[in-house]
C-alpha positions, 0 to 999 in steps of 0.5 A: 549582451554587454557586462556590467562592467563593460557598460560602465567602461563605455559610459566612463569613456564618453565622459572622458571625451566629452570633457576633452571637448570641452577642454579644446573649446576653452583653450581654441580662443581667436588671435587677437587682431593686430594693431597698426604700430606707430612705427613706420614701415623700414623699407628698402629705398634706392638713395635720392640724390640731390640735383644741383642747383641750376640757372635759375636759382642762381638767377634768384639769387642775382635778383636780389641785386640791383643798381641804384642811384646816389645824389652827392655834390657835383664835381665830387663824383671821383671823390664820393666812389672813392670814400665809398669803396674805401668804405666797402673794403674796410668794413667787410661789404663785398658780399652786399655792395658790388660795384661803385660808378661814375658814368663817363662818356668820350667827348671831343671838344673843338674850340679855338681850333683845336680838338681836346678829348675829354672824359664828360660825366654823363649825370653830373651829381649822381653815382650809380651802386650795384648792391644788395639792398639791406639795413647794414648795406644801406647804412653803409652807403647813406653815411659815405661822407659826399652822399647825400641821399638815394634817389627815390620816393621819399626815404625808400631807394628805387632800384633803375630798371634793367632798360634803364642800365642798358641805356647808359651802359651803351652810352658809356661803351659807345664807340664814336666819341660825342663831339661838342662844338662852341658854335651852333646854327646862327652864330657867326664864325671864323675860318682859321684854316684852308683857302678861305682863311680869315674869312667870316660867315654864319653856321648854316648846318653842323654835321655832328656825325661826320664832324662838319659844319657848312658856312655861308660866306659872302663870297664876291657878293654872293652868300656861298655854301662853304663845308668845312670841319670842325677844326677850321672853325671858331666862334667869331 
């Protein structure tokens, strides 16, 4: 049998425990949930490098440049492309106009006899100006003194396209020279040179590829065919 005593201690001692419990429940709380920082994440990343520009951007950029064409007097071509470059050197434009042109092409001009080489304009009046187009680069070309407008549709310059340059640079780096004649077919001419000199007869073929022409001379009595070249001949 328990003592009075004992009884108490053990009572005492529940309550004790039970105060310890309730202790342990008041301090357990749950952690607060965490909340997503602003903050990016730092990870540890290899470094990107950057990749050169290539081709095609280069090609971008060369896009924005094109050829185009200025009227001005005609006999003044030479002089216009010289104010101009003039004009791109002293104001610091080599950065937006590249390239001035008088399109030229070989001629060898036959007359009297006698063959003279010459340098023919191939647009008598035009210039051609490889340049990026802008306000500055505009304002620079269009006030050149001989210049007298761009050619284009109404006030907005019209860049030629990339076949149309192909054209006349081929006809600007053409091996054979064009051969220009002051006779043509029908005309009557003289032989200056060869066994049928001082002799008269109409042009019945000019072979300008080859530099020959075909006479019909009134050879005795009888129209005859007669090749010669271009030198032997002259405009009767």
């Amino acid at each position: 049998m328990f003592t009075l005593d004992e009884e108490k201690s053990t009572e005492l001692s529940e309550e004790e425990d039970a105060v310890a419990e309730e202790q342990a429940e008041e301090v357990t709380v749950e952690a607060p949930e965490e909340t997503p920082s602003d903050e990016p994440e730092e990870t540890q990343s290899s470094p990107i490098e950057e990749e050169a520009p290539g081709p095609l951007v280069q090609e971008e950029e060369d896009d924005d440049r094109a050829w185009y064409v200025l009227h001005c007097y005609s006999g003044y071509e030479n002089k216009v492309r010289h104010n101009l470059e003039q004009r791109i050197e002293s104001m610091g434009m080599k950065n937006l106009i590249f390239d001035v042109v008088v399109p030229t092409e070989e001629e060898i001009e036959v007359k009297d006899g006698k063959r003279r080489s010459v340098e023919r304009r191939v647009f008598p009046g035009y210039i051609l100006v490889n340049m990026i187009m802008s306000e500055e680069s505009w304002y620079v070309v269009r006030n050149t003194p001989g210049v007298t407008s761009f050619v284009g549709m109404g006030n907005e310059p019209i860049p030629l396209r990339p076949e149309e340059v192909s054209q006349i640079v081929k006809r600007m780096e053409a091996d054979a020279p064009i051969i220009k004649v002051s006779f043509r077919q029908g005309d009557r001419v003289r032989i200056v040179d060869g066994p049928f000199n001082d002799f008269r007869g109409t042009v019945d073929e000019i072979d300008v590829d080859k530099a020959k022409v075909r006479i019909m001379v009134n050879f005795f009595g009888r129209e005859t065919p007669v090749e010669l070249d271009f030198l032997q001949v002259e405009k009767a």
